[in-house]
C-alpha positions as CSV (number, residue, x, y, z in Angstrom):
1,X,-14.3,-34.3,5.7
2,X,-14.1,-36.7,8.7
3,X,-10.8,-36.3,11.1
4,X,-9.5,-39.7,9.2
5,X,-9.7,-38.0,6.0
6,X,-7.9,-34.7,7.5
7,X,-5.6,-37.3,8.5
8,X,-5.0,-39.2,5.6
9,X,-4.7,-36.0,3.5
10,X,-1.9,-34.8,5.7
11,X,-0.2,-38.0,5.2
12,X,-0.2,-37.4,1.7
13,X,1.2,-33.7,1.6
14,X,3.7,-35.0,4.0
15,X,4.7,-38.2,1.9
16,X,4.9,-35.6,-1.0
17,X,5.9,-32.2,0.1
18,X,2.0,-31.1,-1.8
19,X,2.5,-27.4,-1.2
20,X,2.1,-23.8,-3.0
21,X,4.8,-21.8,-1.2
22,X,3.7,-17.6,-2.0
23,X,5.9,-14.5,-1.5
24,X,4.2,-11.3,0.0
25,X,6.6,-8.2,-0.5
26,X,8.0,-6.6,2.7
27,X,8.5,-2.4,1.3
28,X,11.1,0.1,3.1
29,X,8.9,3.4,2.5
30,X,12.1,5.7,2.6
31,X,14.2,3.3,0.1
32,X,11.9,2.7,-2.1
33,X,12.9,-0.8,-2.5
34,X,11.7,-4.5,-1.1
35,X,13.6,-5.1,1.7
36,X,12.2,-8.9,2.1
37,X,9.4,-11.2,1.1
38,X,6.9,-13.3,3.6
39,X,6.9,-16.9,3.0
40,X,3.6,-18.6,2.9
41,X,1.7,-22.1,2.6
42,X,-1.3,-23.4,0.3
43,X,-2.4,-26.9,0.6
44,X,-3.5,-29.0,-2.5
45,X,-5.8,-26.3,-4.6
46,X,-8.4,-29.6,-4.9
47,X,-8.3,-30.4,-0.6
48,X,-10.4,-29.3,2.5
49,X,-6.9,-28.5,3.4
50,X,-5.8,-25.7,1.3
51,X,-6.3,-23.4,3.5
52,X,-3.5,-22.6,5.9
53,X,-6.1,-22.6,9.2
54,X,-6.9,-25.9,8.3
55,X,-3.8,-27.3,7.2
56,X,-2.1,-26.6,10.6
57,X,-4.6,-27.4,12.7
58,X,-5.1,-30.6,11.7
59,X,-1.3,-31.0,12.1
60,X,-1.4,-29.2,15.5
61,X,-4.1,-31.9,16.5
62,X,-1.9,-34.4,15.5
63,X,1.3,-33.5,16.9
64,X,2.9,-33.5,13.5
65,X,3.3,-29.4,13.3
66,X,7.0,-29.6,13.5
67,X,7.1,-31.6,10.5
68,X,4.7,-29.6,8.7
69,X,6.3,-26.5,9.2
70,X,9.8,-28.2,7.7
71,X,8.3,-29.7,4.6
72,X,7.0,-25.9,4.6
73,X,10.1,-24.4,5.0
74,X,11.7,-26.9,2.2
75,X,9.3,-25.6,-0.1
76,X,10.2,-21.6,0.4
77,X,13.6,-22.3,0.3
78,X,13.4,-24.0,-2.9
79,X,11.5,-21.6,-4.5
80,X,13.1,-18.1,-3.3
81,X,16.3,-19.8,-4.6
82,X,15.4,-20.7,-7.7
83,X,13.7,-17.5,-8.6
84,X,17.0,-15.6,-7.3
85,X,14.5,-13.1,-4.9
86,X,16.3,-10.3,-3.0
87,X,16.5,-9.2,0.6
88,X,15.3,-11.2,3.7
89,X,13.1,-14.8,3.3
90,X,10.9,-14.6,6.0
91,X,9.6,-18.2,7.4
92,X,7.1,-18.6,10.0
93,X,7.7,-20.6,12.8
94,X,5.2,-21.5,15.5
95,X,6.7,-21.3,18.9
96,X,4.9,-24.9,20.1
97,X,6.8,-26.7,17.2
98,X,9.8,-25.3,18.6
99,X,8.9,-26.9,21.4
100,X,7.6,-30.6,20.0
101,X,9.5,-33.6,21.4
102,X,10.6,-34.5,18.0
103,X,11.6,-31.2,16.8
104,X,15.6,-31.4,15.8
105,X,17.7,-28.2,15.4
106,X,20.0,-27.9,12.9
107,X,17.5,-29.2,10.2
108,X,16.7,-25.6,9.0
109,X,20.3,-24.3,8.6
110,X,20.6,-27.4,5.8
111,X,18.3,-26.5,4.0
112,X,19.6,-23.1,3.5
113,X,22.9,-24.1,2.8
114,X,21.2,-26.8,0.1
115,X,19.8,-23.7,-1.3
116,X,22.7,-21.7,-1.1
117,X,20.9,-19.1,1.1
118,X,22.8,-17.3,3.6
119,X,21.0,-17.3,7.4
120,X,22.0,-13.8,7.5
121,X,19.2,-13.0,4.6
122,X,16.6,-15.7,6.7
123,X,14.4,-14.2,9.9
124,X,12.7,-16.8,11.7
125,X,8.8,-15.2,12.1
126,X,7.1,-16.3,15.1
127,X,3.5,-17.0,15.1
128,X,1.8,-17.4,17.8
129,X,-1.1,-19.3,18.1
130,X,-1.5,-21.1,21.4
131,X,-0.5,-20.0,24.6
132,X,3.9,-20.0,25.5
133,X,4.6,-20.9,28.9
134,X,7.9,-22.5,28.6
135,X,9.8,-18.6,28.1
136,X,13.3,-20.4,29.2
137,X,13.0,-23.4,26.8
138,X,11.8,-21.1,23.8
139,X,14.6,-18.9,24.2
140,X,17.3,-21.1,24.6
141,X,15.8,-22.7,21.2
142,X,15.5,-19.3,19.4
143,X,19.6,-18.5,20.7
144,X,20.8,-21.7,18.6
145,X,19.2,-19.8,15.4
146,X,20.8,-16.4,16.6
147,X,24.0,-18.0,16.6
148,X,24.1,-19.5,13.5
149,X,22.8,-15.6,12.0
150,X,19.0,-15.8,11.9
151,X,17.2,-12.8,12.7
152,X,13.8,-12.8,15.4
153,X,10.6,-11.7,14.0
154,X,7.5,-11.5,16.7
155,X,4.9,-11.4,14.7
156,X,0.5,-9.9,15.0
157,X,2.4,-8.2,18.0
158,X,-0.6,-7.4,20.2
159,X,-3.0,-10.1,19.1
160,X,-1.4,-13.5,20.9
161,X,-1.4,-14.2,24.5
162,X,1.5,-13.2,25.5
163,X,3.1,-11.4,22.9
164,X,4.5,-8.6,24.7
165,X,6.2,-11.1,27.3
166,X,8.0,-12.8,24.4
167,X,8.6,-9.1,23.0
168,X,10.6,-8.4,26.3
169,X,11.9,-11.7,27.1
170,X,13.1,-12.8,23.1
171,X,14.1,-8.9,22.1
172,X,13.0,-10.4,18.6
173,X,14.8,-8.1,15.5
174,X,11.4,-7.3,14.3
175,X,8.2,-6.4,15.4
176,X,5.0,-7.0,13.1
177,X,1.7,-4.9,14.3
178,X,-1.3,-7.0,14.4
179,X,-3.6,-6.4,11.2
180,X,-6.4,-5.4,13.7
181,X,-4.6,-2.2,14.7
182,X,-3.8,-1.0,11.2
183,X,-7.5,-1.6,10.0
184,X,-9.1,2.1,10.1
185,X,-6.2,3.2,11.7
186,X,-6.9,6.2,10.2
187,X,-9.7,6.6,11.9
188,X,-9.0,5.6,15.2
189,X,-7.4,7.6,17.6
190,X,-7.0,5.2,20.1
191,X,-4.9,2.8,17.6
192,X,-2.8,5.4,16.9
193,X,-2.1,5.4,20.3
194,X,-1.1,2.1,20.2
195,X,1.2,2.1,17.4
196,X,2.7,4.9,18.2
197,X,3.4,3.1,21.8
198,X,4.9,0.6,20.2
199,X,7.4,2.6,18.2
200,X,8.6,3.9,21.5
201,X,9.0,0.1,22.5
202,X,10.7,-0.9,19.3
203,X,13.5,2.1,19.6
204,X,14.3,1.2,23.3
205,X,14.1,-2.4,22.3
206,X,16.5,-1.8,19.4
207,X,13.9,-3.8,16.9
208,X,12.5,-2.7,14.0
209,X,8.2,-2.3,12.8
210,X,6.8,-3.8,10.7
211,X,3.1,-2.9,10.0
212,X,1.3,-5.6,7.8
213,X,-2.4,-6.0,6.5
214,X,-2.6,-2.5,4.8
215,X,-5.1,-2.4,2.9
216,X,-6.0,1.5,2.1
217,X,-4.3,4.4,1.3
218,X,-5.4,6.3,4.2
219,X,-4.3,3.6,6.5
220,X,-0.7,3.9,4.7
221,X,-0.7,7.7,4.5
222,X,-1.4,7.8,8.5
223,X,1.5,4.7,9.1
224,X,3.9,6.8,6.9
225,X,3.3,10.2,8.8
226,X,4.0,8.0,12.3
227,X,7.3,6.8,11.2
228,X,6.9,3.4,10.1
229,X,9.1,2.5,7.2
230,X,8.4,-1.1,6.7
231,X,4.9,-2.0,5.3
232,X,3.1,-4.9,3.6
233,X,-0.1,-5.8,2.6
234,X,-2.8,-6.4,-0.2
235,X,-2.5,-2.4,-1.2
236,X,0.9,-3.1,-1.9
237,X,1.3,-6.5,-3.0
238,X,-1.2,-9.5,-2.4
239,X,1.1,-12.7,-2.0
240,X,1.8,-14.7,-5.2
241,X,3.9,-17.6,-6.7
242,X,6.3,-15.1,-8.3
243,X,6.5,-12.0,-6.3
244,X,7.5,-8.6,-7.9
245,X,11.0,-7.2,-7.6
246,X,10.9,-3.7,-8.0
247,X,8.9,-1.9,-5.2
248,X,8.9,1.5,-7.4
249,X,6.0,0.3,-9.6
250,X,3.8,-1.2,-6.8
251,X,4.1,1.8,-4.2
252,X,1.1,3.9,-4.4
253,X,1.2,7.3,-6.0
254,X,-0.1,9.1,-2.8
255,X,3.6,8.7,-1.8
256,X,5.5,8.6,-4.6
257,X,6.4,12.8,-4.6
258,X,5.9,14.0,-0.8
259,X,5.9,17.4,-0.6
260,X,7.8,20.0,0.7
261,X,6.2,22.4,2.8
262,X,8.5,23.1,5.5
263,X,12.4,23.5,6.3
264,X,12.1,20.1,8.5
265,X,10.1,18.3,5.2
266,X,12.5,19.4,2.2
267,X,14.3,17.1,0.7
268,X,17.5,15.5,1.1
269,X,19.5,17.6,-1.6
270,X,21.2,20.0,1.2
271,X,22.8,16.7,2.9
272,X,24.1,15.7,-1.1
273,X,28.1,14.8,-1.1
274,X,28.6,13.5,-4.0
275,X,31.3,10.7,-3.1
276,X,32.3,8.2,-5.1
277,X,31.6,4.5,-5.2
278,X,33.0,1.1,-5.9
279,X,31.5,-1.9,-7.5
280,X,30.4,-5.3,-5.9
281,X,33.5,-6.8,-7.7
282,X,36.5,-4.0,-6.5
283,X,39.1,-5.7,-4.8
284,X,39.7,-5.1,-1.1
285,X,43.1,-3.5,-1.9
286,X,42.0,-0.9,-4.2
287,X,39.2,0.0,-1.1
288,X,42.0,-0.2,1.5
289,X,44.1,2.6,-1.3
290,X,40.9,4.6,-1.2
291,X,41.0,5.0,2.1
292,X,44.2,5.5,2.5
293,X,44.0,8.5,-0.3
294,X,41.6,10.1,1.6
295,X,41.7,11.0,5.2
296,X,38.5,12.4,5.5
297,X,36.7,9.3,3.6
298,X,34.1,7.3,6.1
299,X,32.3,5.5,3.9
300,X,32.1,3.9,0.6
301,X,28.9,2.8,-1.2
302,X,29.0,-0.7,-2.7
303,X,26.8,-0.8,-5.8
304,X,25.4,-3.8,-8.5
305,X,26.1,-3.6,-12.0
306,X,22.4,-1.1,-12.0
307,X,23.9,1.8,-10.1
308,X,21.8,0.3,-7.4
309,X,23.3,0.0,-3.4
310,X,24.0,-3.5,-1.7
311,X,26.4,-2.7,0.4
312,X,28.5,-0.1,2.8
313,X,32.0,0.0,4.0
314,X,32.8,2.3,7.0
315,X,36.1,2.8,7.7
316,X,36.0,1.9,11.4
317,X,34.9,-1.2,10.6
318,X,37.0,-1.8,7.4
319,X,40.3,-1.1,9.4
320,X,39.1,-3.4,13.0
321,X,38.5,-6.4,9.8
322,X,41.9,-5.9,8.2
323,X,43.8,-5.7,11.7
324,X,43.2,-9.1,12.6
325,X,46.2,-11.8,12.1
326,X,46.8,-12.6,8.5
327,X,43.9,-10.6,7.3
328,X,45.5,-7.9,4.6
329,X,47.3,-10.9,3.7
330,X,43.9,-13.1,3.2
331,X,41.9,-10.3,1.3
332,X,43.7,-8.1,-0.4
333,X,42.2,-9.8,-3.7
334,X,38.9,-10.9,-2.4
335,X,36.4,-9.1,-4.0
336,X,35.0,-6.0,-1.3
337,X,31.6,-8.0,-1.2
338,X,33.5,-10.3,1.6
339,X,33.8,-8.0,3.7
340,X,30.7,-4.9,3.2
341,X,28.2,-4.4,5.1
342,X,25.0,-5.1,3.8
343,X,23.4,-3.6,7.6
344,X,22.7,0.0,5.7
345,X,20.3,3.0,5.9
346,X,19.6,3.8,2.0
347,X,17.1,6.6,1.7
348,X,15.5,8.7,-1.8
349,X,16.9,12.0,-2.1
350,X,13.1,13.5,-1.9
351,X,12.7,12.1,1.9
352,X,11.9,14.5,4.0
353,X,14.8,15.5,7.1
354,X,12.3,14.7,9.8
355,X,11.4,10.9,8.3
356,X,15.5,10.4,7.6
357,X,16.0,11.6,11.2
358,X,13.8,9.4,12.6
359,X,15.4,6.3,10.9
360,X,18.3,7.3,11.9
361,X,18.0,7.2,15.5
362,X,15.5,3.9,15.9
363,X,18.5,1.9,14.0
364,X,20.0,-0.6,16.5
365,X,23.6,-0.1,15.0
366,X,24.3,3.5,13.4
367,X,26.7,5.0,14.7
368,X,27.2,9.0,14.3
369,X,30.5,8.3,12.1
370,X,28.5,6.1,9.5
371,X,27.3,7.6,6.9
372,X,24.2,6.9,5.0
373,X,23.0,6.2,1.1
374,X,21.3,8.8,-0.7
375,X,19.5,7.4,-4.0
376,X,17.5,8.9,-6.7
377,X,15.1,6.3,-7.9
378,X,17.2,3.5,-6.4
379,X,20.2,4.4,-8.2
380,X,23.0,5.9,-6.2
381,X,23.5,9.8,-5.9
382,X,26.1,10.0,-2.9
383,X,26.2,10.0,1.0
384,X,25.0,11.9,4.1
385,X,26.5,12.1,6.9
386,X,24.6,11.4,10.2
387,X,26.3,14.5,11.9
388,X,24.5,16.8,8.9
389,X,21.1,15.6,9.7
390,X,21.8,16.2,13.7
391,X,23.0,19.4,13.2
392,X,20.3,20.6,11.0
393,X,17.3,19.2,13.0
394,X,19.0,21.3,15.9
395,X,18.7,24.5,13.6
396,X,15.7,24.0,12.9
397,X,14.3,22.8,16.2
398,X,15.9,26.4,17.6
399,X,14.5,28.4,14.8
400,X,11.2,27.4,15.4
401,X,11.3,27.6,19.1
402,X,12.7,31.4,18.2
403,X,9.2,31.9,16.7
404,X,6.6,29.7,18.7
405,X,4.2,31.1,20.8
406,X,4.9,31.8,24.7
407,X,1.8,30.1,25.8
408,X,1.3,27.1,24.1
409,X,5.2,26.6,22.5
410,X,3.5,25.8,19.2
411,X,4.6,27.4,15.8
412,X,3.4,31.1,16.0
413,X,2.9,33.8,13.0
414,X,6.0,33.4,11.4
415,X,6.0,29.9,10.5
416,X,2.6,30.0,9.8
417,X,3.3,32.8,7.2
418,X,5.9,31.4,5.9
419,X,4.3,28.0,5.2
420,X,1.3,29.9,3.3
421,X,4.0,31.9,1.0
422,X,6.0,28.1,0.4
423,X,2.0,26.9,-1.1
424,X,1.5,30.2,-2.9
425,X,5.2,30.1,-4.6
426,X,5.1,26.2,-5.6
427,X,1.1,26.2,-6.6
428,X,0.6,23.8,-4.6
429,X,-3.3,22.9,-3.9
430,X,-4.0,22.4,0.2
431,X,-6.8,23.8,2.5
432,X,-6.5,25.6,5.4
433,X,-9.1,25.8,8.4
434,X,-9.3,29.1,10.7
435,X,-11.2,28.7,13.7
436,X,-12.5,31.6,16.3
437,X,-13.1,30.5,19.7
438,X,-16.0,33.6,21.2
439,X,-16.3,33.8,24.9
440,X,-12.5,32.8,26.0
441,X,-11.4,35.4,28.0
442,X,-14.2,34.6,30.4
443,X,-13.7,31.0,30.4
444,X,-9.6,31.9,31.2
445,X,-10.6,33.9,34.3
446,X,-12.9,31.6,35.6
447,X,-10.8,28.0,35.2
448,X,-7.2,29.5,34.8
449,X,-4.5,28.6,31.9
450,X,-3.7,25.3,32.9
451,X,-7.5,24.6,31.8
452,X,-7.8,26.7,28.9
453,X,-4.8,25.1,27.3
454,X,-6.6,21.8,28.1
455,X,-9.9,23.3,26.2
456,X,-7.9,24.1,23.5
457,X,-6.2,20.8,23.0
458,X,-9.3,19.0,22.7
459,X,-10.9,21.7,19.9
460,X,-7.4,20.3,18.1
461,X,-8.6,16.8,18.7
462,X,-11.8,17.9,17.5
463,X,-10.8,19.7,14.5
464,X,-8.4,16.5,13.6
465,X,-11.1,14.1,13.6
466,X,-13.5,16.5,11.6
467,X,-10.8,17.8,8.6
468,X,-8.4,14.9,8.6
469,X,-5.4,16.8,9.2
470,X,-2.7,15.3,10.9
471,X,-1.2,17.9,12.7
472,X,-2.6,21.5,14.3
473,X,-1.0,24.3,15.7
474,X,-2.1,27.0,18.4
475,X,-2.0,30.6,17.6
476,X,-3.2,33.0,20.2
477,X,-4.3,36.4,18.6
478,X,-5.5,39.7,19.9
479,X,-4.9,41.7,23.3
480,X,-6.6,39.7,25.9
481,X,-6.3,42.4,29.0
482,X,-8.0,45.0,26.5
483,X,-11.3,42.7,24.8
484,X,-13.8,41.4,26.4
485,X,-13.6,38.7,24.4
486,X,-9.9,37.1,23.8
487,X,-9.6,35.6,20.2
488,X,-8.0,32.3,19.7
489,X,-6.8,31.4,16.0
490,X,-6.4,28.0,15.4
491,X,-4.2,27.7,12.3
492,X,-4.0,23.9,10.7
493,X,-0.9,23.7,9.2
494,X,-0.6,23.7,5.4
495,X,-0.5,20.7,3.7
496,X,-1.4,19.4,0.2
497,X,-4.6,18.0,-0.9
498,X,-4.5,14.3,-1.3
499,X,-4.3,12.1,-4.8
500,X,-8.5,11.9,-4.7
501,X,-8.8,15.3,-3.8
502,X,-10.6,15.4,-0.7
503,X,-9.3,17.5,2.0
């Protein structure tokens, strides 16, 4: 196709909006739930330019990407509103078009209120294709959206040119993981590195990962085990016209029942108060009685007609809304859902502590007196409150200091035992790996501790890459001053086999 037929076509899709807008799932690992869906763009099935790559360069080239990207963003909009979808819209935005000449703010925030979409449920996606020079004039673009209650997405963090520059200077809501780091993650040590570094980024920066392009279950099971909560990708859900709804059907089996090896990985049961909760249609004053009734009340879940969370009230925040002038007065008979929160932590009641923990603390907002939502299969159980989980993590972090071992401060004999009698009393299937290191003592006196804890973090390393265990723990053995040649046990922790049986 010559450059006046590329030309001509786009003229045409313009002239008549000639797009296939598809949905690609967004999945919160510890709700179990689709949290958001991806918007993306198809050109005419029968055209050269069907293909995203092609459709926007040619409208790059020809200076008409701002307009693209709004007949685009007409065409998601239309379609997540009349299938009724759930959760966040997410539309991808280049940061040049934000920049075009002709580019008009405002445009985007009427077509959402055409739609009858909130911009609370809308994160603008950045997508960076060409170099950003202009830092000043892109962020004082992106604050007009933050004010009128869009969220910042960055996204292939790691893959544009200056992607971590617009990371610090836009402090974007969300942070998506280039696909080229989660491919073979699992396999990669030094990309684990790198997404690990950029969880530490994220909770300093307050924003939340997303890892996209998963496409195995080994990738997913490694992502899972970092902490990332939010995923998407073809092993979840490719992108389609009409996206699912319910993420419990499309989640993979490997982590449908985790298992519960440990203190720090049982579930959530423990944390379990079984409080009550009100409906999406409860009047404020009957919340406001509630509270009132109960002094020692924090929270209270807001649920759908399914049993199913879509909403939190904390009483902090329930009394600072009804103190301002006229407000009681204003509510009292509007329906709670003018007034939850629908920011909320929602986790299934077979989570493990240490994944809850760690959502807990890389939230932006949660505060220690909010509680959190506990669900069994998406349907409400109760609340936990944050102070539980802190104070538990604490026990157990001194209980197994208590028992690790002097040298290394990894988990010694008791631990150890104790994880092999929690396999042996459930039946559940796992392997474990004993290793004897000959010759140490020697090696000790010659090079000195320092070294010989070095020595033995690399046969770890080794051990990892060889068995595919994802963690390892030290365990010296034996009397050391007494044999010629000191014994080192290295003891893999337990864990179970996975779905395809290969350990």
């Amino acid at each position: 196709m010559t450059v006046t037929e590329q030309l001509s076509t786009l003229d045409h899709i313009l002239a008549h909006g000639d797009l296939h807008s598809l949905f690609q799932p967004i999945f919160s690992l510890s709700e179990r739930r689709i949290v958001g869906y991806e918007a993306l763009t198809r050109g005419p099935s029968n055209s050269a330019l069907h293909s995203p790559i092609n459709l926007f360069s040619v409208a790059r080239q020809a200076g008409r990407l701002s307009e693209l990207e709004m007949t685009c963003r007409k065409s998601a909009c239309q379609q997540f509103s009349q299938q009724k979808l759930e959760g966040k819209l997410f539309l991808n935005v280049s940061p040049d078009s934000l920049l075009e000449a002709n580019h008009r703010p405002g445009r985007t925030l009427q077509l959402l209120q055409a739609f009858g979409i909130s911009p609370n449920n809308v994160v603008i996606e950045l997508t960076e294709q060409t170099p950003t020079e202009d830092f000043a004039l892109l962020d004082t673009a992106l604050h007009h959206y933050r004010a009128m209650g869009f969220s910042i997405a960055l996204d292939d963090l790691g893959a544009g040119y200056s992607s971590l520059r617009l990371w610090s200077e836009l402090r974007p809501d969300y942070v998506k993981i280039d696909r080229h780091f989660i491919d073979g993650i699992h396999l990669d040590s030094v990309k684990r590195e790198f997404v690990g570094s950029i969880l530490k980024m994220a909770q300093a920066s307050r924003a939340t990962v997303i890892a996209e392009g998963i496409e195995l279950e080994e990738e997913l099971a490694v992502l899972s085990e970092m902490g990332v909560d939010l995923l998407q990708g073809y092993l979840l859900c490719r992108p389609q016209e009409q996206p699912p709804r319910d993420a419990r059907l499309l989640l993979p089996q490997l982590l449908s029942s985790p298992g519960t090896l440990s203190e720090e990985d049982s579930d959530l049961c423990a944390l379990l108060n079984e409080q009550p909760a009100v409906t999406i249609d409860t009047s404020t004053s009957a919340v406001l009685e509630a509270f009132r009734l109960q002094a020692n009340l924090n929270s209270l879940a807001v649920l759908d007609e399914h049993r199913q969370p879509v909403g939190i009230v904390h009483r902090h925040a329930f009394a600072d809304a009804l103190l301002k002038p006229f407000a009681a007065e204003l509510f009292a008979r509007k329906p709670i859902s003018r007034l939850m929160s629908t920011d909320f932590l929602s986790v299934e009641v077979s989570q493990s502590l240490q994944k809850v923990s760690r959502l807990l603390t890389s939230r932006a907002r949660q505060r220690i007196e909010e509680d959190f939502i506990i669900t069994l299969n998406g349907r409400y159980q109760g609340l936990g409150r944050v102070i539980d989980v802190l104070k538990l993590i604490t026990e157990l972090k001194i209980r197994q200091a208590k028992h690790a071992n002097p040298l290394t401060m990894l988990p010694g004999n008791v631990p150890i035992q104790q994880c092999l009698t929690r396999l042996l009393q459930q039946a559940i299937p796992a392997v474990v790996c004993y290793v004897d290191i000959d010759n140490f003592k020697p090696f000790n006196d010659l090079v000195g501790l320092h070294y010989d804890l070095k020595s033995l973090d690399s046969t770890v390393r080794i051990c990892k890459c060889c068995g595919g265990v994802s963690r390892a723990a030290l365990a010296p053995y034996g009397n050391s001053t007494r044999s010629a040649q000191a014994r080192v046990d290295l003891t893999l922790q337990c864990y179970p086999l996975p779905p395809t049986g290969k350990a």
